[in-house]
C-alpha positions as CSV (number, residue, x, y, z in Angstrom):
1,X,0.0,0.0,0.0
2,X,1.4,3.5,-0.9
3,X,2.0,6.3,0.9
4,X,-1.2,8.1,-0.8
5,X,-3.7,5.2,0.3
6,X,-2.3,5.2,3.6
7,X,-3.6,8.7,3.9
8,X,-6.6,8.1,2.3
9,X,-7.6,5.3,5.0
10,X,-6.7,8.0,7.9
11,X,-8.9,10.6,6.3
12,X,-12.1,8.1,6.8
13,X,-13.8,8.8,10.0
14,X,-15.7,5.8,11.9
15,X,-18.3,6.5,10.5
16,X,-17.5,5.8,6.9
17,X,-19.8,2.1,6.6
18,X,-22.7,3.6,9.1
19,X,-24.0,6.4,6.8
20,X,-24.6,9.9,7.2
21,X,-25.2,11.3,10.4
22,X,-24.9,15.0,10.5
23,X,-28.1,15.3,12.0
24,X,-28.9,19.5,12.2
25,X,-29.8,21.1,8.7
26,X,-29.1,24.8,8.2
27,X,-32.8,25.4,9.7
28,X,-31.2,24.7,13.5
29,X,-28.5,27.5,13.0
30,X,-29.7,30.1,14.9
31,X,-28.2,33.7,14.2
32,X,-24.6,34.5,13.6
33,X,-22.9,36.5,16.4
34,X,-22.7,40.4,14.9
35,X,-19.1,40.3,14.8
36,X,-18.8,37.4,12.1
37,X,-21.6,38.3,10.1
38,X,-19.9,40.4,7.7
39,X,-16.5,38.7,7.6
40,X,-15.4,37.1,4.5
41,X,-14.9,33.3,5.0
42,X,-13.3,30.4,3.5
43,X,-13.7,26.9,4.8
44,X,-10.7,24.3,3.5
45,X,-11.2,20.4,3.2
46,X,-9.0,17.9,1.3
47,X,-12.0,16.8,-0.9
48,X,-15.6,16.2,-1.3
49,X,-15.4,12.2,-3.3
50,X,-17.6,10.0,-1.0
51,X,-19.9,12.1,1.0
52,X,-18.7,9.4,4.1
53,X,-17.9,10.7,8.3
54,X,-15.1,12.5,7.4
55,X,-16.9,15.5,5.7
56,X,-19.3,16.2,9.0
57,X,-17.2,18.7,10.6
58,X,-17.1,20.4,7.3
59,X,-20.5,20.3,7.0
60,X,-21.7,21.8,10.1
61,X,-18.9,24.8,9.9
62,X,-20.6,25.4,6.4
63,X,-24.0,25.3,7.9
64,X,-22.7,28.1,10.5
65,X,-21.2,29.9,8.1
66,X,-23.8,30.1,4.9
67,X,-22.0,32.7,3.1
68,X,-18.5,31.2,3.1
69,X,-16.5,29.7,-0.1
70,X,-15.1,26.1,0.3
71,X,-11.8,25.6,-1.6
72,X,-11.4,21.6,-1.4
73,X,-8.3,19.7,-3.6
74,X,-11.2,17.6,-5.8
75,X,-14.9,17.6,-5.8
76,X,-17.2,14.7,-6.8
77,X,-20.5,16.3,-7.8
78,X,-22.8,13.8,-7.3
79,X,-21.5,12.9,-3.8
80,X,-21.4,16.5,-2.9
81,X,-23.6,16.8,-0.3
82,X,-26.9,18.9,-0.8
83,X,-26.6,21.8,1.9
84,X,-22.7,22.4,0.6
85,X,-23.9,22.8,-2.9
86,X,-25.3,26.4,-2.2
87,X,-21.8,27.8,-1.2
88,X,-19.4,28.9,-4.1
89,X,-17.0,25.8,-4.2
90,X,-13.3,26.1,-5.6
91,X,-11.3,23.1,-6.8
92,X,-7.3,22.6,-7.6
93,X,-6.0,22.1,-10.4
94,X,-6.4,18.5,-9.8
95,X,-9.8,18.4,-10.7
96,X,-8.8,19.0,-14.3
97,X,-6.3,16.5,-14.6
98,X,-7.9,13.2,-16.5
99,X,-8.7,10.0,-13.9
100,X,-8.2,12.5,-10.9
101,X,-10.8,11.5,-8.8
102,X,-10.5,7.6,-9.3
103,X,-6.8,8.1,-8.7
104,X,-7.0,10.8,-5.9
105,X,-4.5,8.4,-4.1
106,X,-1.4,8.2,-6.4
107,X,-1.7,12.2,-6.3
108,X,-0.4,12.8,-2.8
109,X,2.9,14.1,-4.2
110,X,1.1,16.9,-5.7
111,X,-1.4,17.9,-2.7
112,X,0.9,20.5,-1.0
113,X,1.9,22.2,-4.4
114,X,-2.3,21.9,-5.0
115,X,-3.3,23.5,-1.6
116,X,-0.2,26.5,-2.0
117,X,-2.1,27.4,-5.1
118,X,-5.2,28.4,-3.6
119,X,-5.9,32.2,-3.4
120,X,-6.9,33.3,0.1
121,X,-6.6,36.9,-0.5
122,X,-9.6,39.1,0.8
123,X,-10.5,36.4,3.4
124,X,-10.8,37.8,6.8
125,X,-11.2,34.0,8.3
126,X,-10.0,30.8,7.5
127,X,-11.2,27.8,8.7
128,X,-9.4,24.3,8.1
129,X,-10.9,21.0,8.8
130,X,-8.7,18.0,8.3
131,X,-6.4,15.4,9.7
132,X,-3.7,15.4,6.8
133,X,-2.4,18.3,4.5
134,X,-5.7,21.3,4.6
135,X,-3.9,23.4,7.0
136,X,-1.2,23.9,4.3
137,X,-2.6,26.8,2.5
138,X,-1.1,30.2,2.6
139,X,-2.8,33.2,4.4
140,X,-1.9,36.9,4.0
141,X,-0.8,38.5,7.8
142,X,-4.1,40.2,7.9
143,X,-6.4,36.8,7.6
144,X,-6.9,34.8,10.8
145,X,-6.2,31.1,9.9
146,X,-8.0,28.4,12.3
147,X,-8.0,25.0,11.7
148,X,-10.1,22.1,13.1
149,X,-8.1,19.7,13.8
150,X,-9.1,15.9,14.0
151,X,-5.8,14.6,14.6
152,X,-1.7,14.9,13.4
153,X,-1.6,12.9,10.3
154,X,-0.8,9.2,11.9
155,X,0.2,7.5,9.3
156,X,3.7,9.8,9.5
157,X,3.8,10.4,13.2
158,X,3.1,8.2,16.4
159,X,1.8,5.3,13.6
160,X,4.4,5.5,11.2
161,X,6.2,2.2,11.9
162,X,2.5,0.4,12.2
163,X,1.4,1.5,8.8
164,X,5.4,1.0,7.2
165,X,5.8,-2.8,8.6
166,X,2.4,-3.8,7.4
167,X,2.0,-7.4,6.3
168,X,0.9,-6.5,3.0
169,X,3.9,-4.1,2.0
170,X,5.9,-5.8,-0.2
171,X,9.8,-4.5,-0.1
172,X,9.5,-1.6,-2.9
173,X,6.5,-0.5,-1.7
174,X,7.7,-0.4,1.7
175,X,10.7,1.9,0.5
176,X,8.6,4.1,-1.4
177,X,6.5,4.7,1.9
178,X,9.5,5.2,4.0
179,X,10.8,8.0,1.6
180,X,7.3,9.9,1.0
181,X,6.6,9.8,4.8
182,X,9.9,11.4,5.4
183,X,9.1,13.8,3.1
184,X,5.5,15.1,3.9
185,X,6.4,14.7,7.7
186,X,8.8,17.7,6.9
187,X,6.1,20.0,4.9
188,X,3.5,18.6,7.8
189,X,5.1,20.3,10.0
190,X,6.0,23.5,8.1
191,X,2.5,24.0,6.9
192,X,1.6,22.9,11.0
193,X,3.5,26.7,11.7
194,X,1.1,28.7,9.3
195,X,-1.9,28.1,11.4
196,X,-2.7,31.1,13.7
197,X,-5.0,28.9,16.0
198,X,-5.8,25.7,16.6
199,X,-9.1,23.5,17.9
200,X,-8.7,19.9,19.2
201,X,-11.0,17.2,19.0
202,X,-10.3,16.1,22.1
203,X,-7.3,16.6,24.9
204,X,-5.7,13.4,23.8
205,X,-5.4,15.2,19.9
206,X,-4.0,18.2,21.8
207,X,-1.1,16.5,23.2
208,X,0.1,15.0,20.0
209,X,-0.3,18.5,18.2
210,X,1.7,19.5,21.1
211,X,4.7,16.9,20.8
212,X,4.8,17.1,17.2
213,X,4.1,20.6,16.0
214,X,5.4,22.7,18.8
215,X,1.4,24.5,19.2
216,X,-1.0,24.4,21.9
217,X,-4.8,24.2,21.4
218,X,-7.7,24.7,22.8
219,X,-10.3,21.5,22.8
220,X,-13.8,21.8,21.5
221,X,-15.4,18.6,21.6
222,X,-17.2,18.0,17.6
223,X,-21.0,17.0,17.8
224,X,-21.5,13.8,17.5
225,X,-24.5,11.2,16.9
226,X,-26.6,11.7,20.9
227,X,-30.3,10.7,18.9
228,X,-30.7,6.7,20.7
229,X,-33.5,5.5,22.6
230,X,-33.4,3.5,25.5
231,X,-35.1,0.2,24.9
232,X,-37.0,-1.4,27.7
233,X,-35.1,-4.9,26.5
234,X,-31.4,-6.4,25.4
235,X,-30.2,-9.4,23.9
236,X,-27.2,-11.4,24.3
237,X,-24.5,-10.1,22.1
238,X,-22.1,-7.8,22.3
239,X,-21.5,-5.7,19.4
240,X,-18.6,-3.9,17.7
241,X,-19.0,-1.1,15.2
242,X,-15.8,-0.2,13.2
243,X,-14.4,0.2,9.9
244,X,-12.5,-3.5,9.1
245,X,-8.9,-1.8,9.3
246,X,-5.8,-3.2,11.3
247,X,-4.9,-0.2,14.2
248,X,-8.7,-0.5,14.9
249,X,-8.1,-4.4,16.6
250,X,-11.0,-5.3,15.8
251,X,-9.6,-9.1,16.2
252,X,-9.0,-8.5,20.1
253,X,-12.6,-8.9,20.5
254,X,-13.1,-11.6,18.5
255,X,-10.4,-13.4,20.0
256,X,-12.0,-12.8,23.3
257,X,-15.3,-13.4,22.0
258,X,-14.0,-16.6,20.3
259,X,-12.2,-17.6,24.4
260,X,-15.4,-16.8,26.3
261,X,-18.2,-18.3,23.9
262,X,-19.6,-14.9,23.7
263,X,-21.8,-13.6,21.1
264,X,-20.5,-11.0,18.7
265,X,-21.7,-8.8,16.3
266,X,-19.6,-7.3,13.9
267,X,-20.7,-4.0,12.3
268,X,-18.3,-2.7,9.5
269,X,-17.0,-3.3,6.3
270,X,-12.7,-3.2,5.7
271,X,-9.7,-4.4,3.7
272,X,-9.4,-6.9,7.0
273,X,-13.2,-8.9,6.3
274,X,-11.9,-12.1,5.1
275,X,-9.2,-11.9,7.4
276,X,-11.5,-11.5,10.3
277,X,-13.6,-13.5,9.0
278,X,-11.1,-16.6,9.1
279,X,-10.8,-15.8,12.4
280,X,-14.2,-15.6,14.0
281,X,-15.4,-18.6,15.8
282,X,-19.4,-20.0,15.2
283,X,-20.3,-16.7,17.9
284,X,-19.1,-14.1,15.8
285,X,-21.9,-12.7,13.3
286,X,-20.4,-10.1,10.4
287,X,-23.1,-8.1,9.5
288,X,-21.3,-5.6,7.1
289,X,-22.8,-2.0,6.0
290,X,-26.2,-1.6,7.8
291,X,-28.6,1.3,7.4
292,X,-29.4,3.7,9.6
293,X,-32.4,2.4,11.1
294,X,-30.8,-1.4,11.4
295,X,-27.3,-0.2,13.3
296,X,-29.8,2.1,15.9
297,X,-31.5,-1.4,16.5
298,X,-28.2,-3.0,16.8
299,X,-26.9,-0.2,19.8
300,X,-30.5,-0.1,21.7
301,X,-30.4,-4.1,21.9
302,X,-26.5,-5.0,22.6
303,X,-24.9,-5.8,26.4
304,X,-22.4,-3.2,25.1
305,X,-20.4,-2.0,23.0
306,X,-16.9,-3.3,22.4
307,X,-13.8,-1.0,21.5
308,X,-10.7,-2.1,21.6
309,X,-8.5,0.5,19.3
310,X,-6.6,3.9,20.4
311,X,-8.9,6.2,19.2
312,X,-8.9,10.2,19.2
313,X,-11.9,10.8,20.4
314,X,-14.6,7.7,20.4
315,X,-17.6,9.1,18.1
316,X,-18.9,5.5,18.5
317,X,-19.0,4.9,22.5
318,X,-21.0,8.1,22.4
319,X,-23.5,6.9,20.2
320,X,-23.6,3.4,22.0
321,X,-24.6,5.7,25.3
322,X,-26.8,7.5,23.7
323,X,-28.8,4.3,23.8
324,X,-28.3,3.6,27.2
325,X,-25.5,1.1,26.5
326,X,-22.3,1.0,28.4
327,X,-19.0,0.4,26.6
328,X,-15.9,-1.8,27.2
329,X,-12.4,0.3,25.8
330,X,-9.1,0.0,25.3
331,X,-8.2,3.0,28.4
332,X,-6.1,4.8,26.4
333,X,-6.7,7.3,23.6
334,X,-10.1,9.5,23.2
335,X,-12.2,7.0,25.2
336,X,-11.2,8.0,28.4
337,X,-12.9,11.4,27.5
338,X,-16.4,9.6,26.4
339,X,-16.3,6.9,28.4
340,X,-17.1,6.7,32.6
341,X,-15.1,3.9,33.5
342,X,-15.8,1.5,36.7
343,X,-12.7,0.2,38.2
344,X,-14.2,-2.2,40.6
345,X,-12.7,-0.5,43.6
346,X,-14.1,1.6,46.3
347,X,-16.0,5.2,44.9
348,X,-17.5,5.3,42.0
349,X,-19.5,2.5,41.5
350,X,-21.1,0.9,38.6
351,X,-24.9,3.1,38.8
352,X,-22.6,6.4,37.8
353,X,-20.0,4.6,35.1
354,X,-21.0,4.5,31.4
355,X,-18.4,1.4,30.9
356,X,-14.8,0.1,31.4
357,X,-11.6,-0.2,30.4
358,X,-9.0,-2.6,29.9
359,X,-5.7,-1.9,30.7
360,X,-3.6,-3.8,28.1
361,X,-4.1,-3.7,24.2
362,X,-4.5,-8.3,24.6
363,X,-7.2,-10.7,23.6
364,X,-6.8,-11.7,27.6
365,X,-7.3,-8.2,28.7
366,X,-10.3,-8.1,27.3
367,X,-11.4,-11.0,27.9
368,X,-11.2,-10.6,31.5
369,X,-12.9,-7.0,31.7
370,X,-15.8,-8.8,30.1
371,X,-16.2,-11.2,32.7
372,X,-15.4,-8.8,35.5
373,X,-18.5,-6.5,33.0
374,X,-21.1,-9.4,33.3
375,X,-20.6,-9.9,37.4
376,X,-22.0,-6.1,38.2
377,X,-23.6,-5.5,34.2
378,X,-27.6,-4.9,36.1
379,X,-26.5,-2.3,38.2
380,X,-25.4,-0.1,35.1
381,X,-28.1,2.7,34.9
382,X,-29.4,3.4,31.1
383,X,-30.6,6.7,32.4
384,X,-27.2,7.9,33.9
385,X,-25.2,6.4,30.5
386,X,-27.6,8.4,28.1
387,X,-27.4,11.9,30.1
388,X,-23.8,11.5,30.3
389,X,-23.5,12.2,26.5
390,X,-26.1,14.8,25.8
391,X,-23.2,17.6,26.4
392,X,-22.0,16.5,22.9
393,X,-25.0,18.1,20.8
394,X,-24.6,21.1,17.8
395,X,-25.8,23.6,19.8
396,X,-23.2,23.3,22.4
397,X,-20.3,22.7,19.6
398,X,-21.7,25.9,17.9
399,X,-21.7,28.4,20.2
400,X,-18.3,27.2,21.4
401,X,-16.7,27.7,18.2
402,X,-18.5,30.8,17.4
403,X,-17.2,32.4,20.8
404,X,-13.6,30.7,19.9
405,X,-13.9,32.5,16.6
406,X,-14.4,35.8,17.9
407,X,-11.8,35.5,20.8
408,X,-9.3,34.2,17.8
409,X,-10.4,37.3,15.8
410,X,-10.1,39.9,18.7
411,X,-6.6,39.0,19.8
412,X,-5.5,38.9,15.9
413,X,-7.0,41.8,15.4
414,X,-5.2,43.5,18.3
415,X,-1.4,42.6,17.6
416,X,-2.2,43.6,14.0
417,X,-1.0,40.1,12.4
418,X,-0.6,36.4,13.3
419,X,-1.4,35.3,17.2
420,X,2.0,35.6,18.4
421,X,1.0,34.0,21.9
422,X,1.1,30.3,21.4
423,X,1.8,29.2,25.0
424,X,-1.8,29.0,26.3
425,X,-4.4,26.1,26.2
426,X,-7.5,26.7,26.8
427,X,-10.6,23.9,27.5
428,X,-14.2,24.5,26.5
429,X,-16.1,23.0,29.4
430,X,-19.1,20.8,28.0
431,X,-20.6,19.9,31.6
């Protein structure tokens, strides 16, 4: 696998095989703050191909900004979703060259030059949403550039020997991977130093933008899916909900699934199915892509929710408490922001947790949190696990950003130019 597909598997959010959740429409965005409403705006994304999880952000920024232009590197029409058609969109150059879009992969060499190109002259505010090369564009000192960041390109920082000593790398491709990471890690982190602020996902995202680019943040939780039900019955199974990828370990809970004689349900579809697959033991169901209404019956009906990858945030335990259903996670990474873990010691006990953790990355680990789950898994409250999530709606995500916005605005404003103080971190409360 090349360098360019490696990126393009980071860019897909969880939510790539669950369909579209975005959830508000441009109806629930109330009125713009006076201070932004005249501001010229421009919204970056690296493309618009799929219409899967990884445009939401995008989306919803659009939706609170109605008036802005959205430059993006290529632009599939018919998977351009509706509500972004009614803003003025500008492509790259890449968009004219022949096969572009069914070979958006191989073109990774050319996505800085691509993004430098982009005219941003005028533009009072820039907003960049992405987890790879958006933030790369150039700004004039009088433009305010914030981007929205999901997470530090992996694939060439803390997961760069994962992705290079992959199984399925043969030895050229290998090198060529090894050479083009080296390479974009070095623009990544100039184009990292042209940002004037930046928002985190989460706190966990905000220490690796930390280590690797030198910049503090301030973390604003994204909206994400808080529309379950609680059902007034379960069934036995527990269920997983993932894109079929390797750094997502999905086979830890299969393994453990396969020791304990546990039903499984597998939602997902991935370049690791038949792998998996191989596997699973007679417990473990693969249901593949399910529709919206399907994969809600799935969460209501589920013991819980298994998740045993290092995630940056954990969209997915929140929508599994949405419904009421606690969640077994790996306790490192994003979950321990989403998730209410019980410890089975003295305080905090099981009728205010939303889930557990296990402590190491194993099959065994696992497998014994789920045992140690099922000895106290009735005195989990439904009630407590759904209200513990609500905090992660749009209205709460927009009126954080807008009063980021403005803050980012005022102190750019006042030193005439670029934010020169980059020492301070600020946290957006959601309580």
């Amino acid at each position: 696998m090349r360098l360019a597909q490696q990126f393009d598997r980071i860019q897909e959010s969880p939510r790539d095989t669950l369909g579209d959740t975005l959830g508000p429409t441009v109806s629930d965005v109330q009125v713009i703050p006076a201070s932004l409403r005249e501001l010229k705006v421009a919204i970056v994304h690296y493309w618009f191909l799929s219409g899967l999880g990884g445009e939401r952000v995008t989306r919803l920024l659009a939706q609170m900004f109605p008036h802005a232009d959205i430059f993006t590197l290529l632009a599939n029409d018919e998977a351009m979703p509706a509500d972004l058609k009614t803003h003025r969109i500008i492509t790259s150059y890449l968009q004219h060259l022949p096969g572009a879009q069914r070979l958006h992969r191989h073109l990774m060499p050319l996505y800085p030059s691509a993004l430098e190109q982009f005219d941003l002259g005028g533009y009072d505010l820039v907003i960049s949403a992405e987890s790879g090369p958006s933030k790369g564009v150039i700004t004039g000192p009088s433009t305010c550039h914030i981007c929205f960041c999901h997470t530090p390109p992996r694939y060439v920082w803390d997961m760069y020997h994962q992705y290079r000593d992959e199984p399925g790398l043969g030895m050229f491709q290998r090198f060529v991977f090894s050479v083009g990471a080296h390479y974009f890690r070095m623009w990544d982190l100039a184009a990292a130093q042209r940002v004037d602020h930046y928002v985190a996902i989460s706190s966990y995202v905000a220490g690796r933008i930390r280590k690797y680019y030198q910049r503090d943040s301030t973390v604003i939780y994204p909206p994400l899916n808080v529309g379950g039900y609680i059902s007034e019955t379960t069934e036995d199974y527990y269920l997983v909900v993932s894109r079929l990828v390797g750094y997502k370990r999905v086979d830890l809970a299969i393994e453990a699934c396969n020791r304990l004689g546990r039903r499984l349900r597998v939602v997902g579809e991935g370049e690791q199915y038949s792998y998996l697959k191989r596997k699973a033991g007679r417990t473990v169901e693969f249901l593949g892509f399910l529709p919206s209404e399907q994969l809600r019956n799935e969460f209501a009906h589920c013991r819980a929710l298994l998740f045993p990858g290092e995630e940056d945030l954990g969209a997915t335990p929140v929508e599994a408490h949405s419904f009421g259903r606690p969640v077994i996670a790996y306790g490192r990474g994003g979950a321990l922001e989403t998730v209410v873990g019980y410890h089975g010691d003295e305080g905090q006990g099981p009728e205010i947790s939303t889930g557990m953790f296990f402590s190491e990355q194993t099959a065994d680990s696992l497998a014994d949190t789920i045992v140690r789950f099922e000895a106290v898994e009735k005195k989990f409250s439904p009630k407590f696990i759904r209200s513990s999530v609500l905090r992660f709606d749009f209205p709460r995500f927009k009126n954080q950003m807008y009063d980021f916005i403005e803050q980012c605005l005022e102190e750019h404003r006042g030193r005439g130019g670029p934010n020169e103080d980059r020492k301070s971190v600020r946290q957006f409360a959601v309580d």
